[in-house]
N, C-alpha and C positions, 0 to 999 in steps of 0.2 A: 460231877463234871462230865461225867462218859456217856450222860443223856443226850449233850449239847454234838456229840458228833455225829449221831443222827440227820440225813438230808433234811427230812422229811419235817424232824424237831426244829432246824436248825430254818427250814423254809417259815414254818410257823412264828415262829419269834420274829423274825423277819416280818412278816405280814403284819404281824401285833402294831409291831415298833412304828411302820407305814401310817396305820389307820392311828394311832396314837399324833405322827406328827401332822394328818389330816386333820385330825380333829381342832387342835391346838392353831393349825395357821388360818383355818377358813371358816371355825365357831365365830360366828358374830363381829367377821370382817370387814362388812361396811357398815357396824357400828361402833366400834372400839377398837382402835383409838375414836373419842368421840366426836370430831371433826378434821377434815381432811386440812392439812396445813399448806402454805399458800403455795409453798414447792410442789405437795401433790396436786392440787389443781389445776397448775401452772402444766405439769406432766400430762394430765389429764385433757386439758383442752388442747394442748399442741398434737396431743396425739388424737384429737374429733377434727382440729384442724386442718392433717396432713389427710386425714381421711376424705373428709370432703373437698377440699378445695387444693392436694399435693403441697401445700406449703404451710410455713408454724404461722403464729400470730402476726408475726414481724414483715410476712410475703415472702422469704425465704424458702425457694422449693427442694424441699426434700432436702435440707439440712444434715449435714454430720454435728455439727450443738448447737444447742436450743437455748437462745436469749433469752435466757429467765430472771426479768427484775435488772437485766443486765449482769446477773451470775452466771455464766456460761457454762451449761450441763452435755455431758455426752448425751446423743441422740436414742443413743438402742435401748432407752426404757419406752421413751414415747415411742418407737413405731412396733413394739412388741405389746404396746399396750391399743393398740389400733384395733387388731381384732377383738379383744373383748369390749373395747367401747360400741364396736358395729353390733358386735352380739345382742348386749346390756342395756346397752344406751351407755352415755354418761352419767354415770353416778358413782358413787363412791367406791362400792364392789367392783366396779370395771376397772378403775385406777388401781386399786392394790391388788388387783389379781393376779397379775406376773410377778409380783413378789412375793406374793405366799406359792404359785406352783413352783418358782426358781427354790424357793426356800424348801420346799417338799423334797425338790430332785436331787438339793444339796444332801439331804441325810443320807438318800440311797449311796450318791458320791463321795461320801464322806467312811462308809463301809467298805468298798469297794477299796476307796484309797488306801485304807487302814491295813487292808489284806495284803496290798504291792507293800505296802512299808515294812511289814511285819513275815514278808515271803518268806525268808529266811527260820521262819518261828515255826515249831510245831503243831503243824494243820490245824488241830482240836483247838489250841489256843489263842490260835491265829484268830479263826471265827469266831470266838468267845468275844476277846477282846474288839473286833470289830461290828459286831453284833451292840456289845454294849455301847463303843462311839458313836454310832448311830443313834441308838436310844439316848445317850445323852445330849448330844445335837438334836434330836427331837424334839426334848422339853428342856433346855435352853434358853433362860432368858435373854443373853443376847442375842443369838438369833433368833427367837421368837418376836423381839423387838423389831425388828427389819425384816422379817419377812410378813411382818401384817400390816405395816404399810411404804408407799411407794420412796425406797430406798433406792439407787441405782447399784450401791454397795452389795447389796443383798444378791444382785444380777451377776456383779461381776466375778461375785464369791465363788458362786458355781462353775461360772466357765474358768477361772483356775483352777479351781480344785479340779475339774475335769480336763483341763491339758495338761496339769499334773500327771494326775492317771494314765493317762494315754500314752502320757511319754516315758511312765516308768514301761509301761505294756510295749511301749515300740524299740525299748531294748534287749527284747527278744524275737520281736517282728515290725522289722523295722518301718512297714506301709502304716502302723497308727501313728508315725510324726508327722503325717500329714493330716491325721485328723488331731492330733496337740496343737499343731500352730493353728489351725482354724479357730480354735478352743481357745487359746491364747489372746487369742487375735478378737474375738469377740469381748473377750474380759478388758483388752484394750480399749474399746470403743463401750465400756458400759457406764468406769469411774476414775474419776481421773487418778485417785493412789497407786491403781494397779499400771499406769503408764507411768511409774517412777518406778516401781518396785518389780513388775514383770522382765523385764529387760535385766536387772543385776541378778534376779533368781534364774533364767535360765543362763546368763553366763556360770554361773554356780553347777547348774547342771550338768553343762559342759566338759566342767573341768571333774567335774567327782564320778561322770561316768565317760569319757571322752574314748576310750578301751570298747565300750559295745557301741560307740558311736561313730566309731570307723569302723565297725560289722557292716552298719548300713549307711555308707558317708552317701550316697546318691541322693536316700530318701529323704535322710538327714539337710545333706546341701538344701533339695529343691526346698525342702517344707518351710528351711530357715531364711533364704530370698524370701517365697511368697510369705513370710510375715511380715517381714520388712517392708515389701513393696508394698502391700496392702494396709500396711499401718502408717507409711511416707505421710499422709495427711494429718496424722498425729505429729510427728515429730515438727512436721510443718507448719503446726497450729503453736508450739512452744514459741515459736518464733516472733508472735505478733502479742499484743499486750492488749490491744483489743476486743479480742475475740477468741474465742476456745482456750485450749487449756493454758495460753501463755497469759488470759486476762486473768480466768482461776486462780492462777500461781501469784498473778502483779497484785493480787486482793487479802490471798489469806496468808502467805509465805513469812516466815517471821524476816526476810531478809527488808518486807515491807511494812514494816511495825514501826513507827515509829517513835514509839516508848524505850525502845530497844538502842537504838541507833543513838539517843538523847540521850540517855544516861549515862556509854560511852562515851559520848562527846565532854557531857560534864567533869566526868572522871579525868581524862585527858586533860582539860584546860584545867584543872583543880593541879597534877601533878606538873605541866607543866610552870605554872605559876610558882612551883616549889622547886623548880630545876629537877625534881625527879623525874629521871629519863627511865628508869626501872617500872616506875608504876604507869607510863606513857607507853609503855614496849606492850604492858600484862592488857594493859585499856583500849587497845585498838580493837575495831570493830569486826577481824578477823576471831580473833578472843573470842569476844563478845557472843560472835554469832555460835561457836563453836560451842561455848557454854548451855547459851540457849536450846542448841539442839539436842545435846548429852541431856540437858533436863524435860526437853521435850519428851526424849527417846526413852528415859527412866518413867517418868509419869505414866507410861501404860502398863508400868508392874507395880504399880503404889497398892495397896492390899485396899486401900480405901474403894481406890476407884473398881477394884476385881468384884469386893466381896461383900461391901458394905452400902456404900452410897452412890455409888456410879459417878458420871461427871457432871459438868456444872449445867450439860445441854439436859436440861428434862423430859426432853421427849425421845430421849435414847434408853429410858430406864422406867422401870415401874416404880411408885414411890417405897425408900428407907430398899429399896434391891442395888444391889451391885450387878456388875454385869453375869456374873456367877452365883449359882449359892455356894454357901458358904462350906455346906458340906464339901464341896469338890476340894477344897484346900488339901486336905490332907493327902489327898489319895494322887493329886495332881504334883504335889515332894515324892511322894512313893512311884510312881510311874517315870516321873524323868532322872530318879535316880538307878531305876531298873536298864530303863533305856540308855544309859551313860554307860552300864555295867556290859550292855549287849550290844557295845556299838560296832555300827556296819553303813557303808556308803547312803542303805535307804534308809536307817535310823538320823543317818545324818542330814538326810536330806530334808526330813520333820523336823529338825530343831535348827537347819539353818531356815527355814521358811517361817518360824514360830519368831526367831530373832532379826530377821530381814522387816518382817512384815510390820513393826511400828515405826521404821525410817520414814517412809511419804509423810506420816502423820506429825516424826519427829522436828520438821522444820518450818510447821506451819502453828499459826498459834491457837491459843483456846486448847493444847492436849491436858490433858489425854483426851483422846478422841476415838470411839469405838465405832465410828465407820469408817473412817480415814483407814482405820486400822485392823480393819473386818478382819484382814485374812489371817492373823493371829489367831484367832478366834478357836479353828478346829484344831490345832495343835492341842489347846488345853484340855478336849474335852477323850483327845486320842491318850493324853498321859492320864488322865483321870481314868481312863477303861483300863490302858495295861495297870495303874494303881488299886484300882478294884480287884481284878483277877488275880492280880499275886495277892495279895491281903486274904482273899477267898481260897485259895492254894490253900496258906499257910496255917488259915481258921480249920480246913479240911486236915489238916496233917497234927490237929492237938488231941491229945487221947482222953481227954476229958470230955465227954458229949455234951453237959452244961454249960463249960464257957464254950465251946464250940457254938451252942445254938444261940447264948446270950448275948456274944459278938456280934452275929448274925441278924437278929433279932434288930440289937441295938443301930446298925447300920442300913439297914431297910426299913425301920421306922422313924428315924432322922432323913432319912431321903425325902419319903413320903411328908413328913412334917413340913423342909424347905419347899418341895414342890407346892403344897398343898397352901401356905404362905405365902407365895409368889402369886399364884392362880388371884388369890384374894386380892390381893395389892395392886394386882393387874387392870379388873374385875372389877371390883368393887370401889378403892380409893383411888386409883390414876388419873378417871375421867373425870372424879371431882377437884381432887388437888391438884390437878394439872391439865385442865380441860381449856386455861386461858392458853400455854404455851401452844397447844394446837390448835387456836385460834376460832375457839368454841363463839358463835354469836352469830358470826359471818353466814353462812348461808342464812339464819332465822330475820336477821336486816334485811340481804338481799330478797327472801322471798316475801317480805312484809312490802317493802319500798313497791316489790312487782306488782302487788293484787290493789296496791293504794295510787301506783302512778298516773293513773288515768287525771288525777284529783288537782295533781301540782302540776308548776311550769318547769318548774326546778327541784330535782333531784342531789344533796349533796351529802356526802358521806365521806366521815373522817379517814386519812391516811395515819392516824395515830397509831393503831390496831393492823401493821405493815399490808401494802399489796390489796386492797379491797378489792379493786376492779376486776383481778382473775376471779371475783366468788359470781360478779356481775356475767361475766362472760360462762364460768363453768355451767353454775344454775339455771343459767336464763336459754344456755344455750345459743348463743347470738351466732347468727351464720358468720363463719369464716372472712370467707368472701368480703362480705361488707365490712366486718370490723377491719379487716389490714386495709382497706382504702377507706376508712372514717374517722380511726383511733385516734390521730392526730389533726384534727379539723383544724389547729390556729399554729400549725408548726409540729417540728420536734418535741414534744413534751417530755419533761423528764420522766426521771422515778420515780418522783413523790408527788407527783400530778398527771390526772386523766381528766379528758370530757368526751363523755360517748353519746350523742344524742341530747337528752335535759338531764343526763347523770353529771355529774361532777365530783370528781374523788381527789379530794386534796384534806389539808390542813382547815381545820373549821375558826374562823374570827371572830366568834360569838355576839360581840357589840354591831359588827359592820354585817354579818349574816342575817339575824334577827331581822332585820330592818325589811329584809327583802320580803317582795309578797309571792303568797302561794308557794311557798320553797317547804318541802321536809329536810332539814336537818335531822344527822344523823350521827349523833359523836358519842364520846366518848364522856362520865362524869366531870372530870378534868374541865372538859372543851363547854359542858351546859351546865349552869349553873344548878345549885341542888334545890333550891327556889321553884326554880322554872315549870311549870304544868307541863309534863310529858305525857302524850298521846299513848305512848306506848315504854317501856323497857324492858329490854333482853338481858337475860340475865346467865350469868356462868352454871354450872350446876353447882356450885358452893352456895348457891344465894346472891354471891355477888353481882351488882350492876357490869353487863357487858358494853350495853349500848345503851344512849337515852337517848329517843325519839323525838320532835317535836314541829310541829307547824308554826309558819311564820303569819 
C-alpha cells in the first residue's frame, strides 16, 4: 500500500485510469450503439440547425428547450453539440461526442470529489480510495451506457458532481461558490431530474455546513441570487404545461398516469358502496400517489434492476447486465458500512446525495430509471472503492501469505471476468438483440428512398417505427431554413404525420396506398403484406425484416 503514496506512482495510475476511460467512451463511438435513436437525431439536427440558421427545427431562435416530438428537452446538449457538428459534419460521432467527453471529465470529477469527501481520511488512503472510484467509474456500465451516446443526463452528471466539488472547495475559500453555482446552474439547464433534485440538495448543504457558510456569507449570498436569477426561466417553465419542463412533468409524472388515479377511484366507489369509510380514508388518491412514489423510490435499489437485468428501457443497458457488475455487490455493503462507522458532515453529505438522488425519478413512471436517476450513480461506485481498500487492508494484515494472495487473486480475476463479460455483451450481443430499440433501419430507408427518389412522385414511409422524418432531415441533411418554413405545407401537422416535399411520413393503408402510382412505400411487415414483391428489405442485424420496400 506505501507504493500508492508516491506522487509520481500515484500521477501514473491516474493517467492509466484516463486513457482506460478514453478508450471505453470513444472506441467505436459512432458505431455502437448501432443506430442513433430518434432522440439523438432529433439532438443532432437542432444543434446543425441553430448552427446554420440560430434557431431549432420548430423557428424558435436560440431556444432554452428544444420541441422534440413534442417532448420537451433542455437546450444545453444541442448547442454544446454545435461545435462538433461544424467540426464533423453531422453524423453520428458529432452527436455523441459531448457525451463521451462530459463522460471522460466526469471520472477525473469523480476522484477529485472522492478526495473532498474522504478529507478527513488519512492522505495515502484518501488517494487510494479515490484513485480506485475513478477507475471504477471508468469502466462502468452505467455510465459507459450514457456516456456513448447523446444522453442529456450524462451532461448534467458532470456539472453536479462538479458544483458539488466546488462547494465542498469554497468552504475553505469561499470565491469557488461562485464557480458551484455556475456549475450548478449549468446541470440545471442540461436535465430535467437535476431541476427537482438540485434545489433540495443544496438546501441540505446549507443546513450541514451553514458554520463555514457564514465564513463567507457575501460570496455565499451573491453566488446563491445569481443562481436563482439565472435559473428564474426554469422555474418559470414549471409553470406552463405546454412547453419546457412543466409539459415534461404533465407527460411522464405518475401524478399523470392515469392507471393510477382509476384504480383509486374503483377502490373508493367499491368501499363506498359498502359504507366503509375506513377503506375510502386508506383509497384516496393522496394514499395512492404516496404509495406510488415509496415504490417508485424503492425500485432503484431492487438487486434486479443493480446487478442483474437493468430496467425494462433497453437501451439503458447491455443485454442479461444490470446497471452494475455484480461483483461490486459485495464491496459496496463493506464501504457504506465503513462509511456509517466514520461518519462526518462530508461522509454525510455522499449518502444524502446517493438517497436524494432517486426522488425526481421516484414520482414519474416506468422506474426504476437510471437516467432520471443518474446521479445516484457515483455514490455506488465511491462505496465500492472505500469497500475494496478496507477488504485489501485486511487481506494485507493475514499472516498466512497463501490466503493472503488467494483472496487477492480470487478478487482481481472476478473483476476481470465481469469486465471482460460486459465488454462482450456490449460488443458483441447489444447491437443484435437490441439494435430494433435503437431504431436500427432508419438511416439504411432513408438513404435508399434518397439515391431511388428521382424515380417516384411520391415518397411514403411508415410512422410505425416512431419519428421517421428526424432520420429524413438528419441524413439528408435538409437546410434549416427551408424546412421550418416547408414542414408544415397543409397546416399544423401533428406527431404522427409529416409532408416534406414528395416525402410523406405517416401511417401506411396498405389497400388505399397500393393503388397509387409511382409511390415507394415503405413500412413496416405488419403494414405490407408477406406476399407482396418487395424491391428491397432492410433488415435488423438479428436477421429480422426492419423495413419492406415496394413500388406501386
Amino acid at each position: 500500500m506505501n507504493k500508492f503514496i508516491g506522487k509520481n506512482f500515484s500521477s501514473l495510475v491516474f493517467s492509466l485510469i484516463i486513457l482506460v476511460a478514453v478508450f471505453l467512451r470513444f472506441n467505436q463511438l459512432g458505431v455502437n450503439p448501432p443506430s442513433l435513436t430518434w432522440d439523438e437525431a432529433s439532438l443532432g439536427y437542432n444543434a446543425y440547425s441553430i448552427l446554420k440558421s440560430g434557431a431549432d427545427e420548430y423557428g424558435n431562435k436560440f431556444p432554452l428547450s428544444i420541441r422534440s416530438f413534442d417532448d420537451y428537452k433542455p437546450a444545453l446538449y444541442v448547442y454544446l453539440d454545435i461545435i462538433p457538428v461544424y467540426l464533423f459534419g453531422l453524423n453520428e460521432f458529432a452527436v455523441r461526442l459531448p457525451a463521451a467527453i462530459f463522460g471522460l471529465l466526469t471520472v477525473i470529477a469523480v476522484y477529485f470529489l472522492t478526495r473532498e469527501i474522504l478529507s478527513t481520511w488519512e492522505k495515502k488512503k484518501q488517494i487510494i480510495v479515490s484513485l480506485i472510484a475513478a477507475f471504477f467509474l471508468a469502466i462502468s456500465p452505467w455510465h459507459l451506457q450514457f456516456s456513448r451516446a447523446a444522453f442529456e443526463g450524462n451532461i448534467g452528471l458532470f456539472f453536479f458532481i462538479s458544483g458539488l466539488l466546488f462547494f465542498l472547495k469554497a468552504l475553505r475559500n469561499g470565491n469557488f461558490f461562485y464557480l458551484s453555482s455556475i456549475l450548478f446552474l449549468l446541470s440545471l439547464y442540461s436535465y430535467h431530474s437535476f431541476r427537482l433534485f438540485i434545489p433540495l440538495f443544496i438546501l441540505a448543504l446549507l443546513v450541514f455546513f451553514w458554520r463555514e457558510v457564514l465564513n463567507f456569507r457575501k460570496q455565499a449570498i451573491t453566488s446563491m441570487l445569481m443562481l436563482f436569477f439565472f435559473s428564474f426561466p426554469i422555474w418559470n417553465s414549471f409553470l406552463g404545461t405546454g412547453y419546457g419542463t412543466g409539459a415534461r412533468l404533465s407527460m411522464v409524472t405518475i401524478f399523470s398516469d392515469s392507471t393510477i388515479i382509476d384504480a383509486s377511484i374503483q377502490r373508493i366507489n367499491y368501499d363506498r358502496s359498502n359504507n366503509d369509510h375506513i377503506g375510502a380514508l386508506f383509497h384516496n388518491r393522496r394514499v395512492t400517489y404516496v404509495l406510488a412514489a415509496v415504490k417508485g423510490y424503492l425500485d432503484h435499489f431492487n438487486p434486479d434492476f443493480l446487478f442483474l437485468h437493468g430496467d425494462g428501457g433497453v437501451q439503458h443497458h447491455a443485454v442479461d447486465m444490470g446497471m452494475l457488475y455484480l461483483w461490486d455487490l459485495p464491496f459496496i455493503l463493506v464501504g457504506v458500512y465503513i462509511l456509517l462507522n466514520s461518519y462526518n458532515r462530508y461522509v454525510a453529505t455522499l449518502l444524502l446525495l446517493f438517497l436524494l438522488a432517486p426522488l425526481p425519478s421516484a414520482i414519474t413512471t416506468g422506474t426504476p430509471h437510471p437516467v432520471r436517476a443518474i446521479a445516484m450513480m457515483p455514490g455506488f461506485h465511491i462505496f465500492a472503492a472505500v469497500g475494496v481498500v478496507m477488504i485489501i487492508m485486511k487481506l494485507l494484515k493475514l499472516k498466512q501469505p497463501f490466503y493472503k494472495r488467494y483472496l487477492a487473486l480470487v478478487i482481481v480475476v472476478t473483476l476481470i471476468v465481469n469486465v471482460m463479460y460486459y465488454l462482450h455483451q456490449y460488443y458483441v450481443h447489444t447491437p443484435i438483440e437490441y439494435g430494433y430499440f435503437w431504431q436500427y433501419g432508419n438511416k439504411e430507408a432513408i438513404e435508399y428512398a434518397r439515391q431511388h427518389e428521382d424515380e417516384y412522385k411520391k415518397i411514403v414511409m411508415t410512422y410505425r417505427i416512431d419519428q421517421p422524418y428526424i432520420y429524413y432531415l438528419f441524413y439528408n441533411k435538409i437546410d434549416p431554413s427551408w424546412y421550418q418554413n416547408n414542414w408544415a405545407e397543409k397546416g399544423n401537422i401533428g406527431r404522427f404525420e409529416r409532408k416534406i416535399g414528395k416525402y410523406e411520413f405517416r401511417y401506411i393503408d396498405f389497400n388505399k396506398d397500393a393503388k397509387e402510382k409511382d409511390t415507394l412505400l415503405i413500412g413496416i411487415p405488419d403494414e405490407i403484406p408477406q406476399g407482396t414483391k418487395a424491391i428491397k428489405e432492410i433488415r435488423y442485424l438479428d436477421g429480422s425484416v426492419a423495413y419492406r420496400i415496394i413500388k406501386t
